[in-house]
Jmol script that loads the backbone (N, CA, C; Angstrom):
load data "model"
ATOM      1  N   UNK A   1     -40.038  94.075 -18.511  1.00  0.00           N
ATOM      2  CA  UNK A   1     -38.655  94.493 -18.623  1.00  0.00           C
ATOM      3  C   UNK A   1     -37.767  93.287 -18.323  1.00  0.00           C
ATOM      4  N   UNK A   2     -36.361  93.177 -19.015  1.00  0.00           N
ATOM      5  CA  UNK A   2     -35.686  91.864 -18.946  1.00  0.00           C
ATOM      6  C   UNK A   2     -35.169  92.116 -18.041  1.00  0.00           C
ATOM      7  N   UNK A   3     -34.628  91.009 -17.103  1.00  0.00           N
ATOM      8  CA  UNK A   3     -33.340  91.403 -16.099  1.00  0.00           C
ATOM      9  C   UNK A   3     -32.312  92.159 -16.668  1.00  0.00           C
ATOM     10  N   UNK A   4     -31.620  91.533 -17.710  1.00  0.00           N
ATOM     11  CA  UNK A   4     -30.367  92.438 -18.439  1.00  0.00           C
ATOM     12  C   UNK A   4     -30.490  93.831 -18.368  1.00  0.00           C
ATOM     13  N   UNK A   5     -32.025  94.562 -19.329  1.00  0.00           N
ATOM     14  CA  UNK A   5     -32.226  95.549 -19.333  1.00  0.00           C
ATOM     15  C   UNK A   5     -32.222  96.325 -17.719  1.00  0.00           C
ATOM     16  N   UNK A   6     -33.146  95.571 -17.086  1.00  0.00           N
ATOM     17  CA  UNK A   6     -33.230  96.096 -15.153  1.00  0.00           C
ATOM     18  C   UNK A   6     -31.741  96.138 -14.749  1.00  0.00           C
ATOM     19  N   UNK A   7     -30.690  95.308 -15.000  1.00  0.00           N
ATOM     20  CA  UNK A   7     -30.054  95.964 -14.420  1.00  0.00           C
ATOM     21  C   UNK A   7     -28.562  97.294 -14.978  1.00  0.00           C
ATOM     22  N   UNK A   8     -28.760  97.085 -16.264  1.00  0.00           N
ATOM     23  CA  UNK A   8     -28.868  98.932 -16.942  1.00  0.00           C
ATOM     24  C   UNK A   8     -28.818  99.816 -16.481  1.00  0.00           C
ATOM     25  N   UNK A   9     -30.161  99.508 -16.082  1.00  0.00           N
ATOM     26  CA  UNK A   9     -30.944 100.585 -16.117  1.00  0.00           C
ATOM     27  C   UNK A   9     -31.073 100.844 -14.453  1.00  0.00           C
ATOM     28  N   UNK A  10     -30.605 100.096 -13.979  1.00  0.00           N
ATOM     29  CA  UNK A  10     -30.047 100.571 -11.878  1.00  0.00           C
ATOM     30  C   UNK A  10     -28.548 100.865 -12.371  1.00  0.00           C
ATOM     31  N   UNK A  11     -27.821  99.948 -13.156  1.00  0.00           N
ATOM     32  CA  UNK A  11     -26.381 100.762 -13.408  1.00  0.00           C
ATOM     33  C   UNK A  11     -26.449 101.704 -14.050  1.00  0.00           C
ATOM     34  N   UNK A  12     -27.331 102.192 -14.714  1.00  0.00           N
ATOM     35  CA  UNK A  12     -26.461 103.855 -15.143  1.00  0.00           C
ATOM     36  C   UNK A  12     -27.548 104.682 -14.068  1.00  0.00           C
ATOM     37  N   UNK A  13     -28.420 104.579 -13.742  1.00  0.00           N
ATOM     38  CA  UNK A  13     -29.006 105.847 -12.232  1.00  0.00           C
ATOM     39  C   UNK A  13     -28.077 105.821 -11.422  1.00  0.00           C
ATOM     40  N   UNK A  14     -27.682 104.415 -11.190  1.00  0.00           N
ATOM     41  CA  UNK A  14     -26.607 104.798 -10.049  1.00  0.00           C
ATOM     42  C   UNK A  14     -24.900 105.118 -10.167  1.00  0.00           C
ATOM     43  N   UNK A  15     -24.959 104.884 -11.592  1.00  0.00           N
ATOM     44  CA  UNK A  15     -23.656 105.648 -11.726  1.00  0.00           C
ATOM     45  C   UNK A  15     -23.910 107.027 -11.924  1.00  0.00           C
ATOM     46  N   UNK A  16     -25.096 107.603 -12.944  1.00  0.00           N
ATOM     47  CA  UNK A  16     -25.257 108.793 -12.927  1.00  0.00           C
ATOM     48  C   UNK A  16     -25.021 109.530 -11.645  1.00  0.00           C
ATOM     49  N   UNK A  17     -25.429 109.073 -10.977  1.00  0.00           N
ATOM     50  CA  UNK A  17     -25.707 109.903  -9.236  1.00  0.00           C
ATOM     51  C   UNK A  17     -24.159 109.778  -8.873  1.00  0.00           C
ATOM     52  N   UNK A  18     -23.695 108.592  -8.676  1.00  0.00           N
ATOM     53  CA  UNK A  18     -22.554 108.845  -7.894  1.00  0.00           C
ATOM     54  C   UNK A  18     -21.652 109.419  -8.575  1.00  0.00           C
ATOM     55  N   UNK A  19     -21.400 110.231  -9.774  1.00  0.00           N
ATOM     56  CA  UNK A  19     -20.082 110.298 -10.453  1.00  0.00           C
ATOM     57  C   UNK A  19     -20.859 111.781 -10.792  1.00  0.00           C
ATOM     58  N   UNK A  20     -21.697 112.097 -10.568  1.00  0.00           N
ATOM     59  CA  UNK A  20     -22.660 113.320 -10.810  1.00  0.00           C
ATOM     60  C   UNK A  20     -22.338 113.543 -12.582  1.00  0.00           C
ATOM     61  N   UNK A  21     -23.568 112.432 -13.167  1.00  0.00           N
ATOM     62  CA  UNK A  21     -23.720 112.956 -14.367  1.00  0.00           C
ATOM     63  C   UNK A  21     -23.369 111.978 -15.073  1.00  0.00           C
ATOM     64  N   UNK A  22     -23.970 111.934 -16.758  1.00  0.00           N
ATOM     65  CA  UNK A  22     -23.512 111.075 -18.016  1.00  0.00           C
ATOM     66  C   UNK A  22     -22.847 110.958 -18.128  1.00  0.00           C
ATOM     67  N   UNK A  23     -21.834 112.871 -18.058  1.00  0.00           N
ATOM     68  CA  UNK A  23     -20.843 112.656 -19.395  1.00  0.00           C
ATOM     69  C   UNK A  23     -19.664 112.077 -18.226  1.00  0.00           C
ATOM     70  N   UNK A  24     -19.312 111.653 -16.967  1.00  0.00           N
ATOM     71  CA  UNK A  24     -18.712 111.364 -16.255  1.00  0.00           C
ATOM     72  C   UNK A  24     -19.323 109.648 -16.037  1.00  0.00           C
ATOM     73  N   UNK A  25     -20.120 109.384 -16.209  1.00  0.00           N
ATOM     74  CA  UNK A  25     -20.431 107.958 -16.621  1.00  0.00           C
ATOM     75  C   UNK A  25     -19.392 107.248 -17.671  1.00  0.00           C
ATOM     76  N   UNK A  26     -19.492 107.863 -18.734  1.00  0.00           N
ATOM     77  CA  UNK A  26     -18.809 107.358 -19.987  1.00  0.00           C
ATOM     78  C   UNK A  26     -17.395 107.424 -19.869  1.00  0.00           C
ATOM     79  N   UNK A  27     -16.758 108.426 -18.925  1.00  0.00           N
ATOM     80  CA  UNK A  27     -15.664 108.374 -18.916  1.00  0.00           C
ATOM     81  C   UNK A  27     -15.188 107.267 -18.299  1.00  0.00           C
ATOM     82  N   UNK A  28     -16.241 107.158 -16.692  1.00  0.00           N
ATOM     83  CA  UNK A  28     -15.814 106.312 -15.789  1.00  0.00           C
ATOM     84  C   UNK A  28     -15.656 104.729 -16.722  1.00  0.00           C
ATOM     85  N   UNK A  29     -16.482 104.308 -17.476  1.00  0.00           N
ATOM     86  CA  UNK A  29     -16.760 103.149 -18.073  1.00  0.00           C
ATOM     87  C   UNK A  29     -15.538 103.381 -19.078  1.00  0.00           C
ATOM     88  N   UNK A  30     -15.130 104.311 -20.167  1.00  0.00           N
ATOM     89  CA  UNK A  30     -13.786 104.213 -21.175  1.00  0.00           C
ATOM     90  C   UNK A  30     -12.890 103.856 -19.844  1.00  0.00           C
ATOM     91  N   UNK A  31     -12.854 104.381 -19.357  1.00  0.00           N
ATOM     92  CA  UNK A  31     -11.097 104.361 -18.614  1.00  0.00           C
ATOM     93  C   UNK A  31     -11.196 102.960 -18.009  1.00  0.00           C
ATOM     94  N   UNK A  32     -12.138 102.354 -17.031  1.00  0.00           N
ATOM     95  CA  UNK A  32     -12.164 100.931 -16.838  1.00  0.00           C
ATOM     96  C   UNK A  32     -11.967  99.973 -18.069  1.00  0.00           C
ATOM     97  N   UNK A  33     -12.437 100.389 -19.166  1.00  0.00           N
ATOM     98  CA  UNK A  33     -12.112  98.849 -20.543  1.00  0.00           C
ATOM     99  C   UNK A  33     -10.858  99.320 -20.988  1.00  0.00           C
ATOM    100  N   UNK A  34     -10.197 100.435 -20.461  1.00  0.00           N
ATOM    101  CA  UNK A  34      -8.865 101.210 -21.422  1.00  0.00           C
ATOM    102  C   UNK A  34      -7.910 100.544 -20.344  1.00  0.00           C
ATOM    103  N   UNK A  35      -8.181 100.464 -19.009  1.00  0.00           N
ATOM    104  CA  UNK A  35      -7.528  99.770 -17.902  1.00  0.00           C
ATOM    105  C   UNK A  35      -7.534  98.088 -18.023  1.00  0.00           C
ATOM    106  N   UNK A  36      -8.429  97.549 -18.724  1.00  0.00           N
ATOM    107  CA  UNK A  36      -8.598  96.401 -18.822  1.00  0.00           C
ATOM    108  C   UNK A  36      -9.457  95.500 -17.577  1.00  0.00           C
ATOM    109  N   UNK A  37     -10.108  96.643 -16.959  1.00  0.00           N
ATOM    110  CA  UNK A  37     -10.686  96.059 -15.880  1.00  0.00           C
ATOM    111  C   UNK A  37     -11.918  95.308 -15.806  1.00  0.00           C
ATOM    112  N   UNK A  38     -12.730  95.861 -16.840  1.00  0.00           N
ATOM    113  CA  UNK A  38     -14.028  95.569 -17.318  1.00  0.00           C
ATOM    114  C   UNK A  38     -14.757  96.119 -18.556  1.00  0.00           C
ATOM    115  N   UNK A  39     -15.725  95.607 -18.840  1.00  0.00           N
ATOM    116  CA  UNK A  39     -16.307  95.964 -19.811  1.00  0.00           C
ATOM    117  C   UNK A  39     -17.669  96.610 -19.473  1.00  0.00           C
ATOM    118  N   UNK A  40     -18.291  97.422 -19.094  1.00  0.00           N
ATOM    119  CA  UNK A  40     -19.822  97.948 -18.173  1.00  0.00           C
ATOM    120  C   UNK A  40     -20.992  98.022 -19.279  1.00  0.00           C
ATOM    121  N   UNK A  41     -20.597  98.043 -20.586  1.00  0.00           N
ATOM    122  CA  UNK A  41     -21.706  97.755 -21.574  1.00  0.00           C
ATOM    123  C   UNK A  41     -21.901  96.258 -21.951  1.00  0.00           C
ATOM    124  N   UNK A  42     -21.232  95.306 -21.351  1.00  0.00           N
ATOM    125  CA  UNK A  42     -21.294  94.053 -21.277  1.00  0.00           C
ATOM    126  C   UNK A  42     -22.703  93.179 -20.629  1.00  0.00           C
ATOM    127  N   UNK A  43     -23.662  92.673 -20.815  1.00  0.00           N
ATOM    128  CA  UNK A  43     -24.800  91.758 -19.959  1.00  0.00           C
ATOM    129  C   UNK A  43     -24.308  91.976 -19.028  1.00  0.00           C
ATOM    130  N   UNK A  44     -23.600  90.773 -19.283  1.00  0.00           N
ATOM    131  CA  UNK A  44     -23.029  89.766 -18.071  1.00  0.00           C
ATOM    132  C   UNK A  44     -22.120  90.603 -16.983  1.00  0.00           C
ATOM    133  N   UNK A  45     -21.615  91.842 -16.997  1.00  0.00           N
ATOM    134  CA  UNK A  45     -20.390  92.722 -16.481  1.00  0.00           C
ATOM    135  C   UNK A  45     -21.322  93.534 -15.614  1.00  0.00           C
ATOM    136  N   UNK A  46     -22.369  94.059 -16.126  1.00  0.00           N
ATOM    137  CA  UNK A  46     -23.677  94.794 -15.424  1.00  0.00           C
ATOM    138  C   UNK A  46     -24.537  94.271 -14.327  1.00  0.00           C
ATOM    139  N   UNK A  47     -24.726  92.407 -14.514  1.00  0.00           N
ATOM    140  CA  UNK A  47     -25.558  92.003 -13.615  1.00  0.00           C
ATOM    141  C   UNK A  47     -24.348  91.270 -12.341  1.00  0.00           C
ATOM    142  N   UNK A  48     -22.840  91.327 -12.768  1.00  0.00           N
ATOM    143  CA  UNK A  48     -22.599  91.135 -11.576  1.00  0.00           C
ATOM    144  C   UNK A  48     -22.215  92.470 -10.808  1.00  0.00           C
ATOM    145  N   UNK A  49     -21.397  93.805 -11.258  1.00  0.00           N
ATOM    146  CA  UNK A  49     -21.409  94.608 -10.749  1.00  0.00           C
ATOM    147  C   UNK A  49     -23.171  94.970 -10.109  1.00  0.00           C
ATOM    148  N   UNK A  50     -23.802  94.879 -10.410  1.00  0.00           N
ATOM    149  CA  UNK A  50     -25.070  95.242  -9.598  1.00  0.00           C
ATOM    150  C   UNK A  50     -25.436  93.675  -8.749  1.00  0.00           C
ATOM    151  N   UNK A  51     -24.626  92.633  -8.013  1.00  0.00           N
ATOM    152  CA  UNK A  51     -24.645  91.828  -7.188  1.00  0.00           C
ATOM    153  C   UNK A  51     -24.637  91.674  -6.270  1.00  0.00           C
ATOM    154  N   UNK A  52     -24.856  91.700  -5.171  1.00  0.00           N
ATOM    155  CA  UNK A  52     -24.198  91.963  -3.799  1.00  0.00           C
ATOM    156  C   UNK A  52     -22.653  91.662  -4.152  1.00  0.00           C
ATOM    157  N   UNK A  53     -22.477  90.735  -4.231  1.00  0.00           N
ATOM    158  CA  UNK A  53     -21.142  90.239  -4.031  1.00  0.00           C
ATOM    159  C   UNK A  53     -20.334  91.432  -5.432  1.00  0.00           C
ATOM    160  N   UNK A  54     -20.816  91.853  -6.352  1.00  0.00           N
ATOM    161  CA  UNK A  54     -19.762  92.898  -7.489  1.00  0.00           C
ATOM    162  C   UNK A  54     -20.133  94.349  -6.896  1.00  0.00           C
ATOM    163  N   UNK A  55     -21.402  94.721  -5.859  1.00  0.00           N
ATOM    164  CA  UNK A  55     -21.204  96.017  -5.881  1.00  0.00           C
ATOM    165  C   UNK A  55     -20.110  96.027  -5.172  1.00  0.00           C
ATOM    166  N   UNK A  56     -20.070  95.498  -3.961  1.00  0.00           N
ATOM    167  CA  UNK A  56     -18.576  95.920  -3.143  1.00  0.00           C
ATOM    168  C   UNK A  56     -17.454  96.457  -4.422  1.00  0.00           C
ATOM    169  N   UNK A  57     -17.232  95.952  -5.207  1.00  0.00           N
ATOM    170  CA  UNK A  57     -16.182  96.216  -6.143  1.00  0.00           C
ATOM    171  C   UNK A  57     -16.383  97.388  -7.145  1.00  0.00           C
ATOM    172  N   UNK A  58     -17.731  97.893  -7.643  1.00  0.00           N
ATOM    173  CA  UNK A  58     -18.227  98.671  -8.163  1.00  0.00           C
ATOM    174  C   UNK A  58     -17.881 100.095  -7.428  1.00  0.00           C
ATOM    175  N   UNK A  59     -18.487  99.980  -6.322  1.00  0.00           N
ATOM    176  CA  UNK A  59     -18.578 101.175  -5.312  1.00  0.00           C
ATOM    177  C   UNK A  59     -16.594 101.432  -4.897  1.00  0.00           C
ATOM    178  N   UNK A  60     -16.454 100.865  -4.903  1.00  0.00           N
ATOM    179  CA  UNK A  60     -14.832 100.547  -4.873  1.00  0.00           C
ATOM    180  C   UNK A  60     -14.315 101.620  -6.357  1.00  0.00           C
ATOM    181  N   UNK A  61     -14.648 101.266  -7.233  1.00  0.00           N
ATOM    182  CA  UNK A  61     -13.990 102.116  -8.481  1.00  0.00           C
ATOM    183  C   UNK A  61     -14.766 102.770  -8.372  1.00  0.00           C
ATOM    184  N   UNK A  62     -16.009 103.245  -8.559  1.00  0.00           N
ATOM    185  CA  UNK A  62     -16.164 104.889  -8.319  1.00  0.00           C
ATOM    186  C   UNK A  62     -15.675 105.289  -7.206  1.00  0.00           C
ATOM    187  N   UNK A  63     -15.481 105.164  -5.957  1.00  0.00           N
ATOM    188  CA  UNK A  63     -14.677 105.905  -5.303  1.00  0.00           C
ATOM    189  C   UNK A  63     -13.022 106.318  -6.022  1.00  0.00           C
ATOM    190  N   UNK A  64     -12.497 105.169  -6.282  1.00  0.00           N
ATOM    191  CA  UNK A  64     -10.825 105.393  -6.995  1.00  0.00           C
ATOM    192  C   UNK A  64     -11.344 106.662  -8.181  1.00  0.00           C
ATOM    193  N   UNK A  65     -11.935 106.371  -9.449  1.00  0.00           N
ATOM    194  CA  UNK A  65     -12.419 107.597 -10.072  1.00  0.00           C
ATOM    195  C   UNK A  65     -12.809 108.796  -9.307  1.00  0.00           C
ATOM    196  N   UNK A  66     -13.684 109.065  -8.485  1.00  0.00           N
ATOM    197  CA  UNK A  66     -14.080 109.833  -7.664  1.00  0.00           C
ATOM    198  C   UNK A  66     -13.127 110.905  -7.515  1.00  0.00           C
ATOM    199  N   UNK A  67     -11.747 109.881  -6.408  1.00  0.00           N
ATOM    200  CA  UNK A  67     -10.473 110.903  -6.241  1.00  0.00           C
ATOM    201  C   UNK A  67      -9.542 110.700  -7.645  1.00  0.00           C
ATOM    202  N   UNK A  68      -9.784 110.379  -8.608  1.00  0.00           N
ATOM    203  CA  UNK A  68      -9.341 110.817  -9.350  1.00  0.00           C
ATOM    204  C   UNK A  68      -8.167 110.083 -10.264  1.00  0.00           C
ATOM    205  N   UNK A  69      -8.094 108.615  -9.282  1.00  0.00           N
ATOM    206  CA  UNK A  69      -7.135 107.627  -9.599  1.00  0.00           C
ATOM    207  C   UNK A  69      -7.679 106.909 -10.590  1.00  0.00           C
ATOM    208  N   UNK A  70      -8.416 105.982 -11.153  1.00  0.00           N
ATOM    209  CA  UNK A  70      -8.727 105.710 -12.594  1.00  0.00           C
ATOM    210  C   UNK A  70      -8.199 106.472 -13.344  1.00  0.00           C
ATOM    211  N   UNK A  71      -8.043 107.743 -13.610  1.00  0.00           N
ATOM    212  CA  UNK A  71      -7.961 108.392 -14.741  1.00  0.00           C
ATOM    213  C   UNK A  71      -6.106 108.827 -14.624  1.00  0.00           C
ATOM    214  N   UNK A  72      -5.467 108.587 -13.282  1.00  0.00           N
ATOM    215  CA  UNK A  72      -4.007 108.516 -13.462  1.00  0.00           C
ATOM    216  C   UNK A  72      -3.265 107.175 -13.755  1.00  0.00           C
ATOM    217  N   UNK A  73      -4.526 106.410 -13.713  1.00  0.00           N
ATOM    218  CA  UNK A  73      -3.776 104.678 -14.079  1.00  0.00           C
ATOM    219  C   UNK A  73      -3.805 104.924 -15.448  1.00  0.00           C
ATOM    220  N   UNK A  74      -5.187 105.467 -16.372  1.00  0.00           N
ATOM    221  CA  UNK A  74      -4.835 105.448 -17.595  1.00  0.00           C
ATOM    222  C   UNK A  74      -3.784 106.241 -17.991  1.00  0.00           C
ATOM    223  N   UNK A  75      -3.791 107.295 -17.386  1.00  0.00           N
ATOM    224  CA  UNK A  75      -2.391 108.682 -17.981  1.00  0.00           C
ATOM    225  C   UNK A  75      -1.409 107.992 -17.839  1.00  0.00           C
ATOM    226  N   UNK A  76      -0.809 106.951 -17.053  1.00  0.00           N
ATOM    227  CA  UNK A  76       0.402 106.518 -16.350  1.00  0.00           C
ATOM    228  C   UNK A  76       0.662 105.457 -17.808  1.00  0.00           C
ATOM    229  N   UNK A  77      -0.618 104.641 -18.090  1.00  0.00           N
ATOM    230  CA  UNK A  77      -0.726 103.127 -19.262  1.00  0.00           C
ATOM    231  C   UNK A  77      -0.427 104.089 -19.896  1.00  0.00           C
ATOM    232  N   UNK A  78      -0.497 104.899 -20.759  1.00  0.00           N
ATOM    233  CA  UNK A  78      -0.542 105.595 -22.020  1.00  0.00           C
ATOM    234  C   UNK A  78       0.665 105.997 -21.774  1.00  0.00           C
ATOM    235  N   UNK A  79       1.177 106.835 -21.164  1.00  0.00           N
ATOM    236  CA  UNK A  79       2.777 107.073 -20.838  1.00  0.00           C
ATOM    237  C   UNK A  79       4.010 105.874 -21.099  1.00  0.00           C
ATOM    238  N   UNK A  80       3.548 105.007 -20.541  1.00  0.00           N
ATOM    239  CA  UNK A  80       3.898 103.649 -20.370  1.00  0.00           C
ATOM    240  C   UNK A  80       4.152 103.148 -22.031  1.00  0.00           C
ATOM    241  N   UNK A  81       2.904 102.730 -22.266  1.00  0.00           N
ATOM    242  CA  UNK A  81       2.662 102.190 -23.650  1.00  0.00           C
ATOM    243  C   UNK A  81       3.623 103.577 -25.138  1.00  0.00           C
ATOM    244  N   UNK A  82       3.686 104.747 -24.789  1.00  0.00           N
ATOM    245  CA  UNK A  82       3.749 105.439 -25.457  1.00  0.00           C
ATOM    246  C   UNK A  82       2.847 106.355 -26.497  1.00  0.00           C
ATOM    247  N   UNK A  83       1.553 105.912 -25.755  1.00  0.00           N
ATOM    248  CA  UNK A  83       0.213 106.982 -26.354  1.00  0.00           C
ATOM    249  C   UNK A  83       0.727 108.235 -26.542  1.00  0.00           C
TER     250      UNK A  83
END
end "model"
wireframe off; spacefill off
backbone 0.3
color backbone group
């Protein structure tokens, strides 16, 4: 197994778990590239969020998603922008 793939494949178990579930995966990941924060289907975006030094920041936005704030930054951009 490649590193790239290994770490995938620890980022989506462990997003699955913490966000309870896929279809809350995909959201969590649209609303971060719709925010401009990141890209999570990216190599390179995957092996540092799974870093020591990127989980701190990882675990950081699923908590903000969690309560629910990711998804009022996008409502707020789209308001903003005129979506």
């Amino acid at each position: 197994m490649s590193t790239t793939s290994s770490h995938n494949d620890k980022l989506v178990r462990f997003l699955i778990k913490e966000l309870d579930g896929a279809s809350n995966v995909k959201k969590f990941s649209n609303d971060l590239k719709a925010l401009g924060i990141c890209d999570l289907s990216k190599s390179n975006t995957q092996q540092y969020v799974m870093s020591k030094e990127g989980a701190v920041y990882l675990f950081t936005l699923v908590t903000h998603y969690n309560f629910g704030l990711l998804n009022k930054l996008v409502e707020i951009q789209d308001k903003i922008k005129g979506n």
